[in-house]
C-alpha positions, 0 to 999 in steps of 0.5 A: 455604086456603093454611093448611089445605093447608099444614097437611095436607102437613106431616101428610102429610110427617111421617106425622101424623094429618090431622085433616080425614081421608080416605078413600085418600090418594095419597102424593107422589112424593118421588124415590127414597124409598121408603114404610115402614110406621110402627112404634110406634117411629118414630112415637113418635120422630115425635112426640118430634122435635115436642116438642123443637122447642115446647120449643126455642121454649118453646111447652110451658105448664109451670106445674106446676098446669096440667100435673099437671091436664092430665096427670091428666084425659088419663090417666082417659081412656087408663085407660077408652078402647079402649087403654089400654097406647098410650103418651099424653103431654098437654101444654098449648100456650101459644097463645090459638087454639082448637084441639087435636091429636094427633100421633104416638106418643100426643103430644096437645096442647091449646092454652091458648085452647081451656081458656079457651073451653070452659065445663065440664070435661067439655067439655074432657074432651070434646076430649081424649078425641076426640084420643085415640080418633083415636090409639086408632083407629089414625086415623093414616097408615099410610105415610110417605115417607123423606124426608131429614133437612134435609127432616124438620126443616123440616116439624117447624118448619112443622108446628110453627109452624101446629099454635099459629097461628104466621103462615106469612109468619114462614117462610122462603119456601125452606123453604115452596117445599122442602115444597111441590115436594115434593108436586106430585102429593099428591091427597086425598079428604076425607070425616069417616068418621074423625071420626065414628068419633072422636066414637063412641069419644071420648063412650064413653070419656067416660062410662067416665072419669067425665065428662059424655058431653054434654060432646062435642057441646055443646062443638062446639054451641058452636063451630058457633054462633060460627063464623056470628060469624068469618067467614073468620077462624074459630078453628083448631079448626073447620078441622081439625075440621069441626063441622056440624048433623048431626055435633052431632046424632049425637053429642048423640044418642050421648051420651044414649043411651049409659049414664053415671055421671057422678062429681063432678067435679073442682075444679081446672078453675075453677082452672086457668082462673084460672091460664091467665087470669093468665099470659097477662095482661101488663098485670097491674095494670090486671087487677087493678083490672078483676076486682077490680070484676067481684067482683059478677057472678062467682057463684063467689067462692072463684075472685074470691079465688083469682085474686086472690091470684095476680094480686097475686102477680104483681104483686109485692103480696104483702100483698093476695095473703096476704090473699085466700088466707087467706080461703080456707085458713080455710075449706079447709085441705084444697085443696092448690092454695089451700095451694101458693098461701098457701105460694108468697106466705109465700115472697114475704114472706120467712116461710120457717118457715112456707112450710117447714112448709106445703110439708112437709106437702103433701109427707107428704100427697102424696110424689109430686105433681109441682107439690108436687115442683117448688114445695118442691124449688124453695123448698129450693134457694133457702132453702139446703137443699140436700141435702133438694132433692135428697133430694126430687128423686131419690125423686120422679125413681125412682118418677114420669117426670123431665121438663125441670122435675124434671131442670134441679132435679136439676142444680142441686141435684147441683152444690150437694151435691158430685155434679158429674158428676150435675149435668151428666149432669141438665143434658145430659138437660134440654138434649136434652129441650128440642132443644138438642142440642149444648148437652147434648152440652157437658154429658156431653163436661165430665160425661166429663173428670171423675175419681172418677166411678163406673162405673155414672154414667160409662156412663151418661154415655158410652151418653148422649154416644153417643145424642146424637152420632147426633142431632145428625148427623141434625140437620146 
């Protein structure tokens, strides 16, 4: 119980949706605060605070693959949900629990268990496209209190800390007892208005996008039925989203009724399970030996193939890995991940003409694919070809959105072509992005002292310096 009420004051402290719901809330009596209405702005910036503190803990999964699919899947639901302009941004939660959420400012965070759990790609389809419609739907509160700085940062780290399953004993008991004081008089009324109107407008999204709109309740089926096997200890999914018999019938019955057009579906999501599986394993050899004598019950044997091929190149067995993705590229010379793969192993193998030649062609094929980006711009720095990673990098950055990955490559390849300046103004912004605020400040403050910088760059550099100094006043 302590979990779940922490949970919710922390949504409620900063402005989050409370995945429970209610019906009227009661806002806490914060002193001389005074509630404000939450504009798109605020609640963007919201949500911007909570991802620079996972990725200060680095709690954001940034295996390229799994990011681009992620990203791809949360996009067709937007493209076919009820807005389509609400600015989204879908990330992975590198944590084994079941859950999903949604914060505020279009920020959707699924964690790596619930990928692993669901047993369809319209199952996870199906969670996603729930977060979105309670994004969509206006589901989050309306008011939030003007708490001060040191107040709000504490309930990022909190909230933070709960939304992956970190344990509330690794939390200082003051800054508990400061978030507690702070909701004496906070009363709720539960009721699942919201997530019934969730379900609704997530299956209609769901077969708009293409996707089995049975995915939904079957995926909940699932967790209710496993929720009589954990007792007391049940996966974080099903305390913020209360699955009852009712619910999956409703929803069961919507999704058969509403008209659909399923599109074949995608075939990374076997491989971005296998991906999951792999990273999370630390005893890599004795996976190894483990999947190695499954191989007769697994049905799909271009998966057996596939996760063995990055599991050996895990475990530094580059030969047997070259092995098993030659299997595949024989035959599907079309599939840009088994490619990606056989190009990452001949690196392994120092075969460097050959990587080249792979990664240059996925590069024609698809000029803008952020794993291509980052895997051949990673490949280029380290072959010594300097001046085409950033070649790569810079169209990559002007035409797609420059996250941490693209702009920590961008730095390193600006300082190995001479562009100094660029480099640290790269690194600063890779710095801020992952909340380490007075580290990006250094950058810019070395990026100003430098001569022959051209106009535009040095303002860019001093608007930048500027921004960062109020954050970090806020952040005292």
């Amino acid at each position: 119980m302590l979990r779940t009420s922490l949970f919710t004051l922390l949504l409620l402290i900063l402005g989050l949706p409370v995945t429970a719901y209610t019906e009227t809330i009661a806002l806490p009596d914060m002193g001389d605060s005074s509630s404000s209405e939450v504009s798109p702005i605020e609640e963007r910036k919201l949500g911007e605070n909570l991802m620079r503190w996972l990725r200060q803990n680095d709690l954001i999964e940034t295996d390229p693959v799994i990011q681009s699919y992620i990203h791809s899947i949360g996009y067709q639901l937007v493209a076919n949900s009820d807005e389509s302009s609400q600015p989204f941004t879908f990330f992975v939660v590198k944590d084994q629990s079941i859950n999903a959420f949604a914060a505020p400012g279009g920020f959707i965070g699924i964690h790596a268990g619930l990928i692993l759990t669901s047993e369809s790609e319209s199952e996870l389809a199906g969670v996603m496209a729930h977060e979105v419609a309670h994004i969509t739907q206006k589901h989050l509160l309306r008011k939030y209190e003007s708490a001060n700085k040191h107040r709000l940062t504490t309930a990022v780290a909190l909230l933070a800390a709960i939304l992956i399953g970190q344990n509330a004993e690794e939390l200082t008991e003051a800054a508990i007892a400061t978030s507690l004081a702070a909701s004496t008089q906070l009363q709720i009324n539960f009721t699942r208005a919201h997530e019934k109107e969730a379900d609704f407008v997530g299956i209609r999204t769901l077969a708009n996008a293409g996707f089995d709109p049975e995915g939904m309740p079957k995926f909940f089926a699932r967790m209710q039925k496993a929720s009589q096997l954990y007792g007391q200890e049940i996966p974080e999914f099903l305390s913020t989203h209360p699955v009852t018999v009712n619910r999956i019938a409703e929803s069961t019955n919507r999704a058969r009724n509403i008209n659909k057009q399923v599109s074949k579906q995608d075939n990374r999501y076997p491989i971005i399970k296998a991906r999951l599986v792999v990273k999370k394993e630390q005893q890599i050899n004795q996976f190894l030996m483990a999947y190695k004598n499954s191989k007769n019950q697994l049905k799909d044997k271009s998966i057996f193939h596939y996760t063995m091929a990055i599991a050996s190149l895990k475990a530094g067995l580059a030969q047997q890995a070259k092995k098993h993705i030659d299997l595949l590229v024989r035959n599907n010379q079309e599939n840009i991940y088994y490619r990606l793969t056989e190009a990452e192993i001949l690196q392994a193998l120092k075969q460097t003409k050959q990587a080249d030649k792979i990664y240059s062609q996925l590069m024609r094929i698809y000029p803008y694919s952020y794993p291509v980006t980052i895997y051949y711009a990673d490949f280029l720095l380290a072959s010594g070809q300097h001046d085409s990673a950033y070649e790569k990098l810079q169209a990559y950055a002007q035409n797609r959105h420059a996250d941490t990955q693209v702009l920590k490559l961008l730095s390193e390849a600006a300082g190995k072509t001479g562009r100094t300046s660029e480099a640290y103004l790269y690194l600063a912004e890779h710095e801020f992005l992952k909340g380490n605020t007075r580290t990006a400040i250094s950058h810019l403050n070395s990026a100003s002292k430098l001569k022959n910088t051209d106009y535009y760059l040095a303002s860019k550099i001093e608007a930048k310096l500027r921004q960062y100094k109020q954050v970090a006043i806020l952040e005292k």
